[in-house]
C-alpha positions, 0 to 999 in steps of 0.5 A, spaced: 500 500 500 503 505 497 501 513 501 508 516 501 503 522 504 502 518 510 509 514 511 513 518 516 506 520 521 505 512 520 512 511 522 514 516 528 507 515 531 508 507 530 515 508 533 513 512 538 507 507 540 513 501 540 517 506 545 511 507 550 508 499 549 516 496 552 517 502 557 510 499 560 511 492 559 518 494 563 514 498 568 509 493 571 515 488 570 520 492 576 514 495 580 510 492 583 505 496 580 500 490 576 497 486 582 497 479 580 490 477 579 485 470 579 488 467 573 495 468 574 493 466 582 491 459 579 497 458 576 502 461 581 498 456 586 501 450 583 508 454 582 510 455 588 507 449 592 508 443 587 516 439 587 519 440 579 516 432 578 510 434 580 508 439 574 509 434 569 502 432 572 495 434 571 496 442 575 491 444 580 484 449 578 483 447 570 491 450 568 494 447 563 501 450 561 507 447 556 511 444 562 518 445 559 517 453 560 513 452 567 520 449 569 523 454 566 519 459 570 519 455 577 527 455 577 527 461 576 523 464 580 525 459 587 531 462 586 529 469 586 525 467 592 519 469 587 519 475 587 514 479 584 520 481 579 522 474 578 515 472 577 514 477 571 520 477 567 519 471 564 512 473 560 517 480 559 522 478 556 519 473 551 514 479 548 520 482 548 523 478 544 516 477 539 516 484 538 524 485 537 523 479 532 516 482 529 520 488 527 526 484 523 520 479 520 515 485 518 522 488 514 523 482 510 515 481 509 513 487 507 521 491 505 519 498 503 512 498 504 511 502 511 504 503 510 502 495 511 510 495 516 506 498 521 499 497 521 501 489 523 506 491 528 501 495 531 495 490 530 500 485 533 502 490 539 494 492 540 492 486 541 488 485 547 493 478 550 499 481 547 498 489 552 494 486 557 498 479 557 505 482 557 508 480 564 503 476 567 504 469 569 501 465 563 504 462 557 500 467 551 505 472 549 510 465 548 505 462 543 504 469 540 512 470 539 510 462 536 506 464 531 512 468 527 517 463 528 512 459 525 511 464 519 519 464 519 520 458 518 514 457 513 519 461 509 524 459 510 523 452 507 519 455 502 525 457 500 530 451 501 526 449 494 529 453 490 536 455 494 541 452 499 542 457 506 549 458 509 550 453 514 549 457 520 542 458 518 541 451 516 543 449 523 539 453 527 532 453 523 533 445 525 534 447 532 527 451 532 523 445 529 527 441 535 526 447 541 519 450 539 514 444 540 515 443 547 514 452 550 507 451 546 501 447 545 499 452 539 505 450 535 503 445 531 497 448 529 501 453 526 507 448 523 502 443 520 500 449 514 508 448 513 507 440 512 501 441 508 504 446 503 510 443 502 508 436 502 503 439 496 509 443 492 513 436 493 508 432 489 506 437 485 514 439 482 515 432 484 522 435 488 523 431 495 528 435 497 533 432 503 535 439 505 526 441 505 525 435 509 530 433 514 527 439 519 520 437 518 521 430 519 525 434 525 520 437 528 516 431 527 519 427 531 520 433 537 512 434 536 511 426 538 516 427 544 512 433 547 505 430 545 507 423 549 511 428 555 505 435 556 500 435 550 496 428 553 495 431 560 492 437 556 487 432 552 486 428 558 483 434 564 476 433 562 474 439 566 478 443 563 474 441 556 467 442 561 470 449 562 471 451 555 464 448 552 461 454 550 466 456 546 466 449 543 463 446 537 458 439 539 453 439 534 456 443 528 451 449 527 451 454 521 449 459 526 454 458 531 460 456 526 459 464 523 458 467 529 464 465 532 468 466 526 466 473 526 468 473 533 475 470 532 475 476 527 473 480 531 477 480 537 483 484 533 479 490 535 478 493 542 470 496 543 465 494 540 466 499 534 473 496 532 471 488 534 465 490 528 470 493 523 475 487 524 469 482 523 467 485 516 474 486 514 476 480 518 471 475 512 472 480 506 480 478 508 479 471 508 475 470 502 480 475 498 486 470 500 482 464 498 483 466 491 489 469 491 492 462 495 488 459 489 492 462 484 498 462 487 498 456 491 505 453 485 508 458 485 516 460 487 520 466 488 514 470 491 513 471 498 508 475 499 503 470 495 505 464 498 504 468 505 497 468 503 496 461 502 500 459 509 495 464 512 488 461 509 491 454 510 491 455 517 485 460 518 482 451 515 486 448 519 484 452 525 476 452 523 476 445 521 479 444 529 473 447 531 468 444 527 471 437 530 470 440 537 477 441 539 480 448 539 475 454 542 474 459 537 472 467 538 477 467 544 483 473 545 486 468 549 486 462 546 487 464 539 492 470 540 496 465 535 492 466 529 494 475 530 500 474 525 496 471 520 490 475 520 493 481 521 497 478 514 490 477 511 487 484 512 493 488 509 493 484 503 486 485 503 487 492 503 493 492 498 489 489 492 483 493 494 487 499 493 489 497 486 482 497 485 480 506 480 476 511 484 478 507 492 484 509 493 480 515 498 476 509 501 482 504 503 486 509 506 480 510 510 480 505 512 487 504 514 487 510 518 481 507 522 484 501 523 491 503 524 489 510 529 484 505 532 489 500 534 495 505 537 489 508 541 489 501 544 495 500 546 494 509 549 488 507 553 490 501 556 497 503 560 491 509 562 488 504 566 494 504 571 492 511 573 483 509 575 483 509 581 480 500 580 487 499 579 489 504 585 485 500 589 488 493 588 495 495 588 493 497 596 490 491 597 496 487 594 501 491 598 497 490 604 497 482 604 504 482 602 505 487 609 500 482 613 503 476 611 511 480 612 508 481 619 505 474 621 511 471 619 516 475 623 513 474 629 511 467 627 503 469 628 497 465 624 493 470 618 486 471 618 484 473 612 477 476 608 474 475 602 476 483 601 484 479 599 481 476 593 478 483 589 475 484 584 473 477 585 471 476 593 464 474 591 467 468 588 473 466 592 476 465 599 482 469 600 487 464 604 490 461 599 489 467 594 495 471 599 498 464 599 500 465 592 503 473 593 511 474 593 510 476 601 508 469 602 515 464 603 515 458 602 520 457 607 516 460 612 509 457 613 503 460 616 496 458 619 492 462 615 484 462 615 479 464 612 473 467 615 466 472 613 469 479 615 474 482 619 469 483 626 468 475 626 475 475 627 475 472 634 469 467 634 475 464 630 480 464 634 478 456 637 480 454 630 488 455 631 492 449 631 498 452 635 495 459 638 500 464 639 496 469 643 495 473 637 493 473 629 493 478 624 487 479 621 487 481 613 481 484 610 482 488 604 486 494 603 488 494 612 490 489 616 491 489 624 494 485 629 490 482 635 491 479 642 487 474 645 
């Protein structure tokens, strides 16, 4: 998409947006300023309280998270005492390394183009995992990261029909088909249009090239290694199969497969406004890649075609696993892996629609709604660290980090209220919510025990196993020391 007019706005709001975008990841990962909350307290439950041999079995409270990078995280994060730094840096780092990787990709992809550059980086940035997720304790900015090192390698062998690569680069495209399965279960969703694509090609110009195969049938090997070590106690937790049932198709329905075909568009967009424009464009893109992956399916030597076949072929793939009742669809979370190609897809939409007399006005407007909108997002969601709901939870997370540095000082049992476990104190206990808390030593264990509201603190006190003639009583944003 060619606007010379618009090229340098596009590039420094763009760039000034990625500056921003990192300085906040890198904020919240320092400071304490980003309360850990019932997702990650699920996670961090099993972390801190399971032996490394442990977490090769079915996690606790429905979670499900690539073993080797848990392991990774708890090594980590016990030598650092779990603090709140080593607990966040993981997730930082490697979007970081997603969006570092996103910039050199986007350059290849895309070369002098800078309109098309920097709308997929800042729909890759904006998105609603990728800003909201960026330092927390999940595995979603992994499989994000993920799905470019798939597009990667998608072009890389791609290109290995045609040409040899140097040596070191050969070497370390191998290494990627052994290294990437086992840090997400999203990958081999995203690697299987690279099988699919190249296994048609080799048929079609009848070239069954060694130095093509040898990293497929690679990354095939590591994929039965990881299905057989972590993917079998995915498939096997039932609850959390019941947990995600209304996202998953039972009984194939027309209605329910476009309904949330146009979500899974959808969510590239924050608000209603955008959710709707990404859902239109979102089923027009696809339709248009269709016929141009049609066209171009054979053909060498142009990576942007061939882009658009990969892109179709795992948008297939992806509905083809909904339809069977295997994957949920019209989730930010459980499908961030599909940002890259569906931010792909729109752009190629908007380079062929621009070609079109008399539309050029009409697409650039649509650009700039797209691309305003997205960097907007990316503005209004570190603004949230300044409402005063976040200034609320950062009070009650430092006064449970401050009553359980209290109670252990003085070796003292903790009784908690609901109020610990804001916003979601209508749903859950907080005892074993402040478990979870940097403040919380696992080498120093505490009774801790529920109960309804801080003034029924003392009709709990025959509860105490070891009673020490005081407790401290955790209620939300304040805590006290009382005697008995």
């Amino acid at each position: 998409m060619q606007q010379p007019l618009f090229n340098k706005p596009v590039r420094i709001i763009s760039i000034i947006t990625l500056i921003i975008f990192i300085a906040y990841g890198l904020a919240i990962t320092i400071f304490p300023i980003l309360p850990f909350w019932v997702d990650e307290w699920f996670l961090l439950e099993n972390i801190k309280f399971k032996s490394a041999a442990q977490l090769w079995h079915n996690l606790d409270r429905l979670q499900q998270f690539p073993r080797v990078y848990l392991e990774l995280i708890k090594a980590f994060a016990s030598a650092n005492d779990y603090s709140y730094t080593s607990l966040r840096l993981p997730s930082f780092l490697m979007h970081c390394a997603g969006v570092a990787f996103l910039y050199k990709l986007s350059g290849r992809i895309f070369k002098k183009d800078v309109l098309s550059r920097f709308l997929w980086i800042m729909l890759y940035i904006s998105f609603n995992t990728s800003i909201h997720y960026f330092a927390q304790v999940k595995q979603y900015t992994m499989e994000m990261a993920l799905s470019l090192v798939a597009i990667w390698q998608f072009l890389e062998i791609i290109g290995l029909e045609t040409k040899q690569l140097k040596t070191s680069r050969y070497l370390l495209l191998c290494a990627s088909f052994v290294i990437c399965p086992f840090f997400s279960y999203t990958y081999p969703i995203v690697m299987a249009p690279v099988y699919i694509i190249a296994g048609l090609r080799a048929v079609k110009f009848r070239q069954w090239r060694p130095a093509v195969w040898l990293p497929l049938c690679i990354g095939m090997v590591a994929v039965a290694v990881f299905y057989l070590l972590d993917v079998r106690h995915v498939l096997a937790d039932q609850g959390m199969q019941d947990f995600w049932q209304d996202l998953l198709m039972k009984k194939f329905s027309v209605k329910t497969f476009f309904v949330n075909t146009y979500a899974m568009f959808g969510v590239l967009g924050s608000g209603d406004l955008l959710a709707n424009v990404f859902g239109v464009l979102g089923y027009a893109a696809f339709i248009y890649c269709n016929v141009v992956a049609i066209k171009n399916f054979f053909r060498r030597e142009d990576e942007t075609s061939m882009l658009a076949v990969y892109s179709c072929v795992l948008l297939w793939v992806t509905l083809a696993l909904f339809v069977a009742g295997k994957l949920p669809l019209g989730t930010f979370r459980l499908n961030c892996f599909l940002v890259p190609v569906l931010g792909l897809m729109i752009i190629n939409l908007l380079n062929g629609w621009s070609l079109l007399k008399k539309q050029k006005v009409v697409v650039t407007a649509v650009y700039l709604l797209v691309f305003l909108g997205a960097t907007a997002t990316v503005y209004t969601t570190v603004g949230e660290l300044a409402t005063e709901d976040h200034a609320k939870k950062i009070r009650i997370y430092n006064s449970c980090n401050n009553a359980l540095t209290a109670a252990q000082k003085e070796h003292l049992p903790v009784f908690v209220t609901p109020a610990a476990a804001y916003p979601f104190d209508d749903r859950w206990q907080g005892d074993w919510i402040i478990r979870t808390l940097p403040g919380y030593k696992v080498n120093i264990p505490l009774e801790i025990y529920p109960i309804p509201a801080a003034d029924s603190a003392m009709r709990h006190v025959s509860e105490i196993k070891e009673p020490k003639g005081a407790a401290i009583v955790l209620d939300g944003e304040r805590y006290m020391k009382i005697s008995f």
